[in-house]
N, CA, C and O atoms as a GROMACS GRO file, in nm:
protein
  576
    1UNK      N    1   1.155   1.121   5.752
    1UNK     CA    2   1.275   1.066   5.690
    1UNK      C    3   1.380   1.176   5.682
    1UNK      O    4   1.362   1.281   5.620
    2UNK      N    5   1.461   1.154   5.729
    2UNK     CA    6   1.618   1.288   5.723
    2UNK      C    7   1.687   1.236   5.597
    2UNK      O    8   1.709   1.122   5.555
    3UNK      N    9   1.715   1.369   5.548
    3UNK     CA   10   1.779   1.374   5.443
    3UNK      C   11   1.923   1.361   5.479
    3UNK      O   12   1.976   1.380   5.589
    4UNK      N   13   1.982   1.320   5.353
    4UNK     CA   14   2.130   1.276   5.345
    4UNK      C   15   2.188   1.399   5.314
    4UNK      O   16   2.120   1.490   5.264
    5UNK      N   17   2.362   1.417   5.348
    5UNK     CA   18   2.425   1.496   5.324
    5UNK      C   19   2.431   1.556   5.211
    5UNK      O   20   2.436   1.679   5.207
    6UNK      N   21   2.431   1.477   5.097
    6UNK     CA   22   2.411   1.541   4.956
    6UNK      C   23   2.288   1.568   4.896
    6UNK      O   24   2.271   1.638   4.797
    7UNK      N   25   2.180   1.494   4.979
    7UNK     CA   26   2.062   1.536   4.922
    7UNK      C   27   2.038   1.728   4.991
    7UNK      O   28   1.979   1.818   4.931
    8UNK      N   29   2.104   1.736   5.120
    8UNK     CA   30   2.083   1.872   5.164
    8UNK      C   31   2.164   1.946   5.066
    8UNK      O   32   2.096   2.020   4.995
    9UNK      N   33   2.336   1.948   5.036
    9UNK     CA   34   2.359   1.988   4.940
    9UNK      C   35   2.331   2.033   4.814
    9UNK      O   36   2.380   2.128   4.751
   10UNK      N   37   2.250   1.957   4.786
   10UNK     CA   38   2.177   1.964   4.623
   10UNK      C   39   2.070   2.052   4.621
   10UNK      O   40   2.041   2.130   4.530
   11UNK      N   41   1.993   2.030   4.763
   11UNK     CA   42   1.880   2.171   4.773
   11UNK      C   43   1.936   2.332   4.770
   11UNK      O   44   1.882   2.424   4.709
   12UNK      N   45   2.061   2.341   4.851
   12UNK     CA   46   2.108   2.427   4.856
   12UNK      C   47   2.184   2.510   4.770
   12UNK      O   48   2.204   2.630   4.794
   13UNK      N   49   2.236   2.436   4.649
   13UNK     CA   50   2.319   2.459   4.577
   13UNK      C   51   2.198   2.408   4.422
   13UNK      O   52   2.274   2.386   4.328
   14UNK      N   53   2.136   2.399   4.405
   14UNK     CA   54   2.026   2.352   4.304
   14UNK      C   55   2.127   2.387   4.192
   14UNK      O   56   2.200   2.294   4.157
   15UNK      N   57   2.144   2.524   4.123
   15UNK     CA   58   2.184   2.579   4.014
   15UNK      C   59   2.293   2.562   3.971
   15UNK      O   60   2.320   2.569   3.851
   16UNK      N   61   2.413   2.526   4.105
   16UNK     CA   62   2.564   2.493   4.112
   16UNK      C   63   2.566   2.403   4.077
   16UNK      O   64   2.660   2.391   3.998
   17UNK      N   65   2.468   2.247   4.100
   17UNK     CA   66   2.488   2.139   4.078
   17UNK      C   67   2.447   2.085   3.915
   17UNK      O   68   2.485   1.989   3.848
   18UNK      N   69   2.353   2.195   3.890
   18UNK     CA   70   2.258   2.189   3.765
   18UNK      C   71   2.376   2.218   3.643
   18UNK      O   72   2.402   2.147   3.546
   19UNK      N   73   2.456   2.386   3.694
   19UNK     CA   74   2.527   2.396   3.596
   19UNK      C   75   2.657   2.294   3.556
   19UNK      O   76   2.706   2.288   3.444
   20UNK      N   77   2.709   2.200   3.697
   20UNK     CA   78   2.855   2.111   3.681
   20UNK      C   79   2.762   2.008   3.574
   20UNK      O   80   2.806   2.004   3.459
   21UNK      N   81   2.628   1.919   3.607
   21UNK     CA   82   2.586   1.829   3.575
   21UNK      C   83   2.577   1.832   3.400
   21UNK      O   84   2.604   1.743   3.320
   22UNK      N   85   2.523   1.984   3.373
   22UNK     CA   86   2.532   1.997   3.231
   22UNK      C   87   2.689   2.032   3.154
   22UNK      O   88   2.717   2.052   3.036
   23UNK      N   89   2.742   2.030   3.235
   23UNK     CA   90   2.913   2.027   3.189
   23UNK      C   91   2.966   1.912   3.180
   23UNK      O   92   3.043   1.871   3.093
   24UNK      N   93   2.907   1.832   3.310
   24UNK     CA   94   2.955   1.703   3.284
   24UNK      C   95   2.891   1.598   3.156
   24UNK      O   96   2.940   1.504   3.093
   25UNK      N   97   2.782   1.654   3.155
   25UNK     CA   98   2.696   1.564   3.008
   25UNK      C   99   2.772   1.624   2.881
   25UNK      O  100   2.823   1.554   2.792
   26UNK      N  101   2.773   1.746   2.886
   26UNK     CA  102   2.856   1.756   2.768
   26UNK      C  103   2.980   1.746   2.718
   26UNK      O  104   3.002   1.762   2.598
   27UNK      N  105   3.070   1.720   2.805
   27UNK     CA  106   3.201   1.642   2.811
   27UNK      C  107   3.164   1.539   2.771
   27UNK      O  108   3.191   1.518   2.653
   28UNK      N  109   3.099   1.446   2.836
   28UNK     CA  110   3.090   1.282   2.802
   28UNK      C  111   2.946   1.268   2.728
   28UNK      O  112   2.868   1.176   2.747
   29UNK      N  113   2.925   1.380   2.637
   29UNK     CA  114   2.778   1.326   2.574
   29UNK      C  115   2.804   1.195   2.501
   29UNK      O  116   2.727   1.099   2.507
   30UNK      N  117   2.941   1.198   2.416
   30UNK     CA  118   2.970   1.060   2.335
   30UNK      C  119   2.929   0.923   2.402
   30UNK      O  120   2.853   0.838   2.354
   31UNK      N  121   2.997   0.920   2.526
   31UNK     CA  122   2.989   0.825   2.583
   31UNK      C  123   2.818   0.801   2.661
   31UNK      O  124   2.784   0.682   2.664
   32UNK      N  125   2.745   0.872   2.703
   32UNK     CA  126   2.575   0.855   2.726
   32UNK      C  127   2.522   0.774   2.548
   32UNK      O  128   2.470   0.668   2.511
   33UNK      N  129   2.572   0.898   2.485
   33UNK     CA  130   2.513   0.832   2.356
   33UNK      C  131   2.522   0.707   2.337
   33UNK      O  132   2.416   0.647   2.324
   34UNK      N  133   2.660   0.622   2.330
   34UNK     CA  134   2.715   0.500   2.323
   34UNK      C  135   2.626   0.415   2.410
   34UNK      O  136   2.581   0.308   2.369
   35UNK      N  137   2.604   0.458   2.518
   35UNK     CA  138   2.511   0.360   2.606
   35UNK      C  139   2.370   0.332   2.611
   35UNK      O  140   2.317   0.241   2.675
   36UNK      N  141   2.306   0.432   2.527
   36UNK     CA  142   2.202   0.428   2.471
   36UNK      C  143   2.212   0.360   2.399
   36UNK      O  144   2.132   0.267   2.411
   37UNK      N  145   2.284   0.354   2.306
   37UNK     CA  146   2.259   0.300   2.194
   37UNK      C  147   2.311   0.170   2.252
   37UNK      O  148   2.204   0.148   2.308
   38UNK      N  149   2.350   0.116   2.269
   38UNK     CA  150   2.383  -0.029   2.318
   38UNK      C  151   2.266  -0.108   2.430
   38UNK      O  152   2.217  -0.221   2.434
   39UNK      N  153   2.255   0.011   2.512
   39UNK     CA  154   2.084  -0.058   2.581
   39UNK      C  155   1.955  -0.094   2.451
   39UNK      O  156   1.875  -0.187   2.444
   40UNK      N  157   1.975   0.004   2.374
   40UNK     CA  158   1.875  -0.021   2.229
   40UNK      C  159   1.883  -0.183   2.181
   40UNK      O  160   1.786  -0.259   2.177
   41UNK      N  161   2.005  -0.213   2.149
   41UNK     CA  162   2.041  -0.306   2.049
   41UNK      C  163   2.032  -0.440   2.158
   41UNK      O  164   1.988  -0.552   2.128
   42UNK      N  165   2.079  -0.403   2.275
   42UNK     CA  166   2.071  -0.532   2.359
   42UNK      C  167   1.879  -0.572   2.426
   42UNK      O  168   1.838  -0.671   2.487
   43UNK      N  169   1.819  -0.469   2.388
   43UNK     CA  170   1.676  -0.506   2.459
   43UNK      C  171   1.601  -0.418   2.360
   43UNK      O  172   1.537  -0.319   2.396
   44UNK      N  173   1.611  -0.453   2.249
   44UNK     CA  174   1.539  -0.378   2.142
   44UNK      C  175   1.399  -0.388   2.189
   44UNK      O  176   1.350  -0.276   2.197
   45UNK      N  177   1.296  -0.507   2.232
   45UNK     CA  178   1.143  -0.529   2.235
   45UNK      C  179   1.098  -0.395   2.337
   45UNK      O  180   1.004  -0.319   2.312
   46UNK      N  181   1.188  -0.386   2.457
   46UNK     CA  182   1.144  -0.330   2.550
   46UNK      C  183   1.179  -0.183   2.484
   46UNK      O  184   1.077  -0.114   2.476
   47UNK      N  185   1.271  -0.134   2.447
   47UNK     CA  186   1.286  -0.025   2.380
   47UNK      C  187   1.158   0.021   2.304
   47UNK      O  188   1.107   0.129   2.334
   48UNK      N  189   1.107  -0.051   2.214
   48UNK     CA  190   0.998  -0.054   2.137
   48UNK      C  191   0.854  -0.017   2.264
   48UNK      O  192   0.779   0.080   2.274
   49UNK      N  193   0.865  -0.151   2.349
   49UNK     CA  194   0.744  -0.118   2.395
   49UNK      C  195   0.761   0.051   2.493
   49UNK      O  196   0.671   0.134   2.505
   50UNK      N  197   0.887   0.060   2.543
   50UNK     CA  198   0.848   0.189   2.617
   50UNK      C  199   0.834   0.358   2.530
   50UNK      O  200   0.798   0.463   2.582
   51UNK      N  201   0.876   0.335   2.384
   51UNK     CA  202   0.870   0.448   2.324
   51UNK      C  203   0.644   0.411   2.281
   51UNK      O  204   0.554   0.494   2.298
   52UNK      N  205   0.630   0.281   2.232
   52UNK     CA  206   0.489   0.300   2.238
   52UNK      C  207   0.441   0.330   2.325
   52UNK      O  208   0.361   0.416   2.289
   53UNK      N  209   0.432   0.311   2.467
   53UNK     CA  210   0.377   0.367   2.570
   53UNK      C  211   0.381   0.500   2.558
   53UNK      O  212   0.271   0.555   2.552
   54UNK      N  213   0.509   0.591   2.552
   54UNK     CA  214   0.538   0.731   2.558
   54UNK      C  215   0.465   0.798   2.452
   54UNK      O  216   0.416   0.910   2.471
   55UNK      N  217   0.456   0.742   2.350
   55UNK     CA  218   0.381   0.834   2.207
   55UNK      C  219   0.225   0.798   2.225
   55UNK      O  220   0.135   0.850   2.158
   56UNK      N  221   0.203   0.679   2.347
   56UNK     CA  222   0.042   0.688   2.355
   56UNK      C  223  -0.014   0.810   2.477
   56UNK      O  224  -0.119   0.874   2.472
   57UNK      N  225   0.099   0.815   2.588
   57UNK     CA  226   0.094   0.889   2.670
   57UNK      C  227   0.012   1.043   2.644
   57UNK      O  228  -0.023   1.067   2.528
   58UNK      N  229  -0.014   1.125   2.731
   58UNK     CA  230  -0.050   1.259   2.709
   58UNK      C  231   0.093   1.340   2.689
   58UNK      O  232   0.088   1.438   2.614
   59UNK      N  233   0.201   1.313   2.742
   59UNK     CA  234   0.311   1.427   2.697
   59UNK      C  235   0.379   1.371   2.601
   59UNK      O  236   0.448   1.436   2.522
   60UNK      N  237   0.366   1.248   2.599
   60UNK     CA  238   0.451   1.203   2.392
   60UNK      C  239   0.328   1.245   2.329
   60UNK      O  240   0.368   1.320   2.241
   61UNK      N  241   0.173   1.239   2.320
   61UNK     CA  242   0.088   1.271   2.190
   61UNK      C  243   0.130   1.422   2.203
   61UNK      O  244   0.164   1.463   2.092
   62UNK      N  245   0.142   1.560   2.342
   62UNK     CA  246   0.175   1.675   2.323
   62UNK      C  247   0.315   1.711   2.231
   62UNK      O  248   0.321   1.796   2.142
   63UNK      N  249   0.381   1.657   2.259
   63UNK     CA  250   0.545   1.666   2.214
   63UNK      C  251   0.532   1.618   2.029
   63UNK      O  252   0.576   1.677   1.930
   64UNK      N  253   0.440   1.467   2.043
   64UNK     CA  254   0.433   1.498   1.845
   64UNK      C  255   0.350   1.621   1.796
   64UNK      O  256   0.392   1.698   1.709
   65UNK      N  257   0.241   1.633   1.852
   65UNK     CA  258   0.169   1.723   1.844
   65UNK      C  259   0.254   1.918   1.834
   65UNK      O  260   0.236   2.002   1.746
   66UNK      N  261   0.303   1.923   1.904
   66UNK     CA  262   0.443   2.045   1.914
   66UNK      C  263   0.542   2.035   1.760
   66UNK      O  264   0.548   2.124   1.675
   67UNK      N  265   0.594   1.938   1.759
   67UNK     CA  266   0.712   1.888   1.629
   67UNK      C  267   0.662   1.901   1.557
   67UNK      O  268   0.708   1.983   1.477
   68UNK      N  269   0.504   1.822   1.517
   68UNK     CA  270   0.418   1.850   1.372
   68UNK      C  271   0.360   1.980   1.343
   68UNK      O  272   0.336   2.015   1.228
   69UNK      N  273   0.335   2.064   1.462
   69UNK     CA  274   0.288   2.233   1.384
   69UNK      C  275   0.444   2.280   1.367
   69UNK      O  276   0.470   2.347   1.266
   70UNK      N  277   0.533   2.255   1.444
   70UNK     CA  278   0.679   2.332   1.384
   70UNK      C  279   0.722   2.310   1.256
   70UNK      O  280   0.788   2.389   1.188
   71UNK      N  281   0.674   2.168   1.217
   71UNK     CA  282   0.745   2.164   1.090
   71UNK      C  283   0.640   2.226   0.987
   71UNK      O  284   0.689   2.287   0.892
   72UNK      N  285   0.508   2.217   0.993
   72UNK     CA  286   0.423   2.271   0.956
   72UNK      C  287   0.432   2.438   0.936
   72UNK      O  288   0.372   2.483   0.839
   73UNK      N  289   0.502   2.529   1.020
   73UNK     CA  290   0.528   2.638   1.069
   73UNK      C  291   0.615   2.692   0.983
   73UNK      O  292   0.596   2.798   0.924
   74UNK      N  293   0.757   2.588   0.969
   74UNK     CA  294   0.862   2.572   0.890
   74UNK      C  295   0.844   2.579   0.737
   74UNK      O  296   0.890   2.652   0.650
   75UNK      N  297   0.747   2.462   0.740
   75UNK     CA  298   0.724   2.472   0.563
   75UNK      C  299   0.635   2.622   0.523
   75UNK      O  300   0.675   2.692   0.430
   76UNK      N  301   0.534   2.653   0.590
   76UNK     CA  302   0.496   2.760   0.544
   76UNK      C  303   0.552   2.923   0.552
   76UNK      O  304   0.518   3.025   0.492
   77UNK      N  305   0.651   2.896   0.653
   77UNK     CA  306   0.747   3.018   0.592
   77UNK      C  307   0.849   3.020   0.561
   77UNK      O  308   0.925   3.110   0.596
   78UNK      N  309   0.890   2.902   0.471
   78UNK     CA  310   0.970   2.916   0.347
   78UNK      C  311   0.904   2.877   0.257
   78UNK      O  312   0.982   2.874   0.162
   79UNK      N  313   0.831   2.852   0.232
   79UNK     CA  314   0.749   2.768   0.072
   79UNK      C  315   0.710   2.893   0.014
   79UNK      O  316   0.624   2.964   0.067
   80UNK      N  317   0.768   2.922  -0.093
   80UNK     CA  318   0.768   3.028  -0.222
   80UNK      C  319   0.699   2.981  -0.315
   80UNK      O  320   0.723   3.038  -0.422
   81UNK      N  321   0.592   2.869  -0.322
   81UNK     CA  322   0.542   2.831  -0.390
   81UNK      C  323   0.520   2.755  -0.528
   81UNK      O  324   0.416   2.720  -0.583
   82UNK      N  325   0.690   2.739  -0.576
   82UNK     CA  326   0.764   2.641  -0.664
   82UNK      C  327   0.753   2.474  -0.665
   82UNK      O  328   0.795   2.389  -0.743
   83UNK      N  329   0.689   2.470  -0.562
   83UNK     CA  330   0.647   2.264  -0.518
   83UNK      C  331   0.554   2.291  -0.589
   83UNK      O  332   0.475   2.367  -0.532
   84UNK      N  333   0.520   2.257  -0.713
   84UNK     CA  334   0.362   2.215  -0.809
   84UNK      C  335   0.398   2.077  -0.862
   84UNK      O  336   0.506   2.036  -0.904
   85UNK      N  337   0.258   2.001  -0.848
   85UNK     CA  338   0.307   1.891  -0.937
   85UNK      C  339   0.367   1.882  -1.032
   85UNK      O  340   0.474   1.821  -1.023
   86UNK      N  341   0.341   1.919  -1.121
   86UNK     CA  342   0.418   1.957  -1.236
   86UNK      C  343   0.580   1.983  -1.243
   86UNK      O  344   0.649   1.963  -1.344
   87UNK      N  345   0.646   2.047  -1.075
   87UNK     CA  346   0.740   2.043  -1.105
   87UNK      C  347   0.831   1.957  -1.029
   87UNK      O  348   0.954   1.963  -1.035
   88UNK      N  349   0.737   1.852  -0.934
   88UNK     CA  350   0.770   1.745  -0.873
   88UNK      C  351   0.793   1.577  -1.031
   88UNK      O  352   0.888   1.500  -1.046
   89UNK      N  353   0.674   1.585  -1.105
   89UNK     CA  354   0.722   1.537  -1.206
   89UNK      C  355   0.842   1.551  -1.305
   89UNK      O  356   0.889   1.465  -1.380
   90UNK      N  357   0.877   1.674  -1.289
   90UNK     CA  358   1.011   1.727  -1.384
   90UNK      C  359   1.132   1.671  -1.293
   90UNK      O  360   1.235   1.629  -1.346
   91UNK      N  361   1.113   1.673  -1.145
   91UNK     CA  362   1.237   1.614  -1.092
   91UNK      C  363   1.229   1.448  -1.106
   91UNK      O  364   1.325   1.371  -1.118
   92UNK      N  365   1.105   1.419  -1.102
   92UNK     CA  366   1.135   1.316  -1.166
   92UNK      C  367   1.189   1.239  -1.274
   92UNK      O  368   1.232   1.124  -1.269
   93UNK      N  369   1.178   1.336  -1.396
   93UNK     CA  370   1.217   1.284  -1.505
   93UNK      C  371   1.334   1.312  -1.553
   93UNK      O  372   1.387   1.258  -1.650
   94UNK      N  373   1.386   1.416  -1.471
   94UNK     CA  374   1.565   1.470  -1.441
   94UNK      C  375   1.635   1.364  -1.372
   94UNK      O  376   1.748   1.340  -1.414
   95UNK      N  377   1.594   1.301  -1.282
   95UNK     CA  378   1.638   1.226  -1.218
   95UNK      C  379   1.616   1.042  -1.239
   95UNK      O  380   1.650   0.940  -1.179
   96UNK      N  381   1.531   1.082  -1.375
   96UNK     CA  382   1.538   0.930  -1.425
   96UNK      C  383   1.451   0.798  -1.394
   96UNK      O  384   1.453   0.688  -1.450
   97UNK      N  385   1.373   0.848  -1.283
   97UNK     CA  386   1.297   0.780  -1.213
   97UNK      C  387   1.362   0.700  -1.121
   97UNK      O  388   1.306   0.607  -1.064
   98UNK      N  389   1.487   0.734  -1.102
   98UNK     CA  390   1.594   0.664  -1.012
   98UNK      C  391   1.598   0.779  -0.901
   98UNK      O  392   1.585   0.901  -0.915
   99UNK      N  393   1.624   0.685  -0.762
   99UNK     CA  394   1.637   0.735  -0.628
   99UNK      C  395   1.833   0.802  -0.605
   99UNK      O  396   1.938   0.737  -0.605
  100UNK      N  397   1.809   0.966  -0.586
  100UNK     CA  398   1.912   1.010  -0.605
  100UNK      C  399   2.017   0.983  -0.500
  100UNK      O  400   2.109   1.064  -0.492
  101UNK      N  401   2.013   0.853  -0.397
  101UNK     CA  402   2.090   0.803  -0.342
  101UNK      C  403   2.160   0.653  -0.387
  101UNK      O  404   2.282   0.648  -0.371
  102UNK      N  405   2.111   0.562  -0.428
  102UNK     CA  406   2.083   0.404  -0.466
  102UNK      C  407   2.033   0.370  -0.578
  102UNK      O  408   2.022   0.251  -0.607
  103UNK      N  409   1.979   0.504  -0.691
  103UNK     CA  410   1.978   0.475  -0.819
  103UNK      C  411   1.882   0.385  -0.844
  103UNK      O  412   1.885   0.340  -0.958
  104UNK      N  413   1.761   0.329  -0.744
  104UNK     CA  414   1.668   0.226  -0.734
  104UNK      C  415   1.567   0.312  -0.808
  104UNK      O  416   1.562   0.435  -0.800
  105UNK      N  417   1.477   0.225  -0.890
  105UNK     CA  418   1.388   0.282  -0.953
  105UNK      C  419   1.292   0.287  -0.862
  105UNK      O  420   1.255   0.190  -0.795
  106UNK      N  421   1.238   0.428  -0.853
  106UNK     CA  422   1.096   0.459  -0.775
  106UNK      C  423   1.012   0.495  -0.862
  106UNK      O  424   0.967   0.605  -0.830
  107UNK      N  425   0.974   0.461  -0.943
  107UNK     CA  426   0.818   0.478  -0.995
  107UNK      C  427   0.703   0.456  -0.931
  107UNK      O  428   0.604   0.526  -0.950
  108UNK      N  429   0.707   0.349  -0.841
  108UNK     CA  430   0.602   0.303  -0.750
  108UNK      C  431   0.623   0.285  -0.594
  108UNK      O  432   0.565   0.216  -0.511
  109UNK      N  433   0.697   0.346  -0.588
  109UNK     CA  434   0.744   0.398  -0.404
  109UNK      C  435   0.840   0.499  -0.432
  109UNK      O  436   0.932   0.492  -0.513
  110UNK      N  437   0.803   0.610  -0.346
  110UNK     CA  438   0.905   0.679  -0.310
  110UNK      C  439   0.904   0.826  -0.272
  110UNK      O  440   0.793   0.877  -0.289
  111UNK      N  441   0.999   0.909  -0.226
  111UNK     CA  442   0.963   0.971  -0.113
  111UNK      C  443   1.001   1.124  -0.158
  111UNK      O  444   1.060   1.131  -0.266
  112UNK      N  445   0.979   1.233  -0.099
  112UNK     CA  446   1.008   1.370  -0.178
  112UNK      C  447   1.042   1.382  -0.065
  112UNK      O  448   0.976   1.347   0.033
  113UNK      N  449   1.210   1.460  -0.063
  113UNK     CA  450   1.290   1.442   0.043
  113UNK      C  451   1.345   1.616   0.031
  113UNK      O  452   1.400   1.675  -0.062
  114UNK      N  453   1.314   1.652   0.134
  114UNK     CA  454   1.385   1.818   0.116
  114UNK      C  455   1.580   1.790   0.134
  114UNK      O  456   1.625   1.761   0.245
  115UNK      N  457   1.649   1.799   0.043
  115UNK     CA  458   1.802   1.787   0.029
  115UNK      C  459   1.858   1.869   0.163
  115UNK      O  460   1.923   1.787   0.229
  116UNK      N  461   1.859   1.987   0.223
  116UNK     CA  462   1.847   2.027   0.339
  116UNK      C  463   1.740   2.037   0.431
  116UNK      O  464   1.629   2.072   0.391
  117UNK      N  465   1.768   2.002   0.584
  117UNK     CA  466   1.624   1.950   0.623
  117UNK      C  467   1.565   2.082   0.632
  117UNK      O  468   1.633   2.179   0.598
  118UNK      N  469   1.441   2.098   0.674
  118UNK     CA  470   1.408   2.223   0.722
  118UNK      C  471   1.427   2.246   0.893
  118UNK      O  472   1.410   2.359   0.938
  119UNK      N  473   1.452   2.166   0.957
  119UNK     CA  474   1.500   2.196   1.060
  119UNK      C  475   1.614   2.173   1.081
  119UNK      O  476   1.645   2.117   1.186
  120UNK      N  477   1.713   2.212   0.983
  120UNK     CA  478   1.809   2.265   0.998
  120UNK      C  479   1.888   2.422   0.900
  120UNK      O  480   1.998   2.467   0.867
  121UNK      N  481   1.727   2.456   0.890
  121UNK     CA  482   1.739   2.577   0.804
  121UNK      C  483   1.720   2.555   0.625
  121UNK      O  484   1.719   2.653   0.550
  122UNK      N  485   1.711   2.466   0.593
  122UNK     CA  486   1.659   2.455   0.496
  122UNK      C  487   1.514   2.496   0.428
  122UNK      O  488   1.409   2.459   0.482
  123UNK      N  489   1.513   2.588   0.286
  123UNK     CA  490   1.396   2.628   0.262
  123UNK      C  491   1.284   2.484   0.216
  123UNK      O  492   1.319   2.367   0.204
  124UNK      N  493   1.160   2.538   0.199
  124UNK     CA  494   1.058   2.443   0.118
  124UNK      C  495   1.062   2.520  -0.032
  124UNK      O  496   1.001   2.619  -0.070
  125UNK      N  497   1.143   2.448  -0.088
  125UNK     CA  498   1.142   2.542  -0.214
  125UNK      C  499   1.171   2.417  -0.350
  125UNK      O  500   1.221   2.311  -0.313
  126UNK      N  501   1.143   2.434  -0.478
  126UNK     CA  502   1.201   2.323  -0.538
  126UNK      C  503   1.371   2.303  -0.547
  126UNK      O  504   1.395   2.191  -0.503
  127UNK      N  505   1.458   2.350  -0.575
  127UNK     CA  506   1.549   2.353  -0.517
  127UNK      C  507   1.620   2.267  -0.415
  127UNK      O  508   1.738   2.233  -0.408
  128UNK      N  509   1.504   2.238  -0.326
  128UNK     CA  510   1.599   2.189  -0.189
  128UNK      C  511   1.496   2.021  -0.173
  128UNK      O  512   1.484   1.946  -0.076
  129UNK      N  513   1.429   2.013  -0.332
  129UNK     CA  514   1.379   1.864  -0.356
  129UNK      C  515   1.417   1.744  -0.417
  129UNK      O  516   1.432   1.743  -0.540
  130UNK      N  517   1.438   1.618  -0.334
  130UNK     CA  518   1.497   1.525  -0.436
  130UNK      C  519   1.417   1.418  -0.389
  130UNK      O  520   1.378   1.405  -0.273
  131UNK      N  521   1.388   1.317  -0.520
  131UNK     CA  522   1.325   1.208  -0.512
  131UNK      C  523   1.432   1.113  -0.438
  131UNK      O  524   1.553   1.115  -0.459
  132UNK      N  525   1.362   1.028  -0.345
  132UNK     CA  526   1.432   0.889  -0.252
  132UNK      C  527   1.368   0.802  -0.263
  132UNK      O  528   1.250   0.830  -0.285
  133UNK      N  529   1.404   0.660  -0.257
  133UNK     CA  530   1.344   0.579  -0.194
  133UNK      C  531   1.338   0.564  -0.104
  133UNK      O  532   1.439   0.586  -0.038
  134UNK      N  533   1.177   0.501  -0.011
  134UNK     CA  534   1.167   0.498   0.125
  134UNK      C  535   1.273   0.412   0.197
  134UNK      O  536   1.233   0.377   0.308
  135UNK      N  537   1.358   0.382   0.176
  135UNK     CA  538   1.514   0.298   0.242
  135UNK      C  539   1.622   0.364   0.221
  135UNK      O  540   1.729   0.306   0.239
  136UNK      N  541   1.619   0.480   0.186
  136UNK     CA  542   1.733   0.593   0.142
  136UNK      C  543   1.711   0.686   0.267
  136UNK      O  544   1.785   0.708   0.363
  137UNK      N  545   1.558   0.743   0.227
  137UNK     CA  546   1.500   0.841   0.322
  137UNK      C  547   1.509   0.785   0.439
  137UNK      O  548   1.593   0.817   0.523
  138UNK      N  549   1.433   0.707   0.454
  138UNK     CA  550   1.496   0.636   0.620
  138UNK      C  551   1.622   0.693   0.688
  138UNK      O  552   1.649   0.779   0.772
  139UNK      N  553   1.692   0.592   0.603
  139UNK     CA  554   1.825   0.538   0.637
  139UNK      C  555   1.942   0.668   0.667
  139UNK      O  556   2.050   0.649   0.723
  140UNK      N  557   1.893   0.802   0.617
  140UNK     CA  558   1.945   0.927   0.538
  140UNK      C  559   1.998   0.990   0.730
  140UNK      O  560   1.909   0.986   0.815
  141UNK      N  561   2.099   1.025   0.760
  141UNK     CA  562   2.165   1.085   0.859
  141UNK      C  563   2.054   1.219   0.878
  141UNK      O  564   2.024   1.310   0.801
  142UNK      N  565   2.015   1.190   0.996
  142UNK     CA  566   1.948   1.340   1.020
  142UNK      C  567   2.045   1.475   1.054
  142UNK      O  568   2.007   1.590   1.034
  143UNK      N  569   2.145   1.447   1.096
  143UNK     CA  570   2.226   1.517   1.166
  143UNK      C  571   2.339   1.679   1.080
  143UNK      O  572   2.406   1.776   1.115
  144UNK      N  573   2.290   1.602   0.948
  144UNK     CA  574   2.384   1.717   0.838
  144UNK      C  575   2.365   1.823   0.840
  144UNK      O  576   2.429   1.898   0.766
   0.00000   0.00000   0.00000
């Protein structure tokens, strides 16, 4: 099978094409994003079924497997050792038993939410703990 003009190009130039391609994604990342997200919403089932496939896969179980010792990694070198029950109950009772987003009472659901993530530099410390409800935490912008 003979290759096409640009497919010879592209061998030749691998790194030239590599570096425009990542210029060009990041110019228009908005717009990839947008289309993702709109393939999501228009074929949500299939969305669903191909991320289950991927997290049953061998490189989605490696890749959670990777994320969960980092954060694992994360918490243990910042955790100064201030998370005791004792002082997970005190934020509770500072905080009223209300979820410090929606004010929903969590007495019987709810989530211990580091206020900065740790992967985004945030310590494990009490300090950087606030009670949520699991529809707060969810819902909560990863991106801050």
């Amino acid at each position: 099978m003979e290759l096409t003009i640009h497919q010879k190009y592209y061998l030749k130039n691998k790194s030239r094409v590599r570096k425009w391609q990542k210029k060009y994604y990041d110019k228009n990342r908005k717009m990839y994003l947008d289309k993702a997200k709109r393939q999501k919403l228009k074929n949500p089932e299939k969305y669903k079924e191909y991320h289950k496939s991927y997290r049953t896969s061998n490189n989605g179980r490696l890749r959670l497997n990777i994320a969960r010792e980092k954060r694992r990694a994360r918490i243990f070198n910042t955790d100064d050792g201030t998370i005791t029950h004792s002082a997970i109950i005190n934020i509770f009772i500072s905080q009223d038993y209300m979820c410090a987003y929606c004010k929903k009472n969590v007495r019987n659901k709810y989530h211990i939410d580091h206020i900065k993530f740790l992967s985004n530099g945030g310590q494990h410390t009490i300090t950087n703990i606030q009670i949520l409800c699991p529809t707060c935490n969810l819902r909560k912008p990863r991106s801050i």
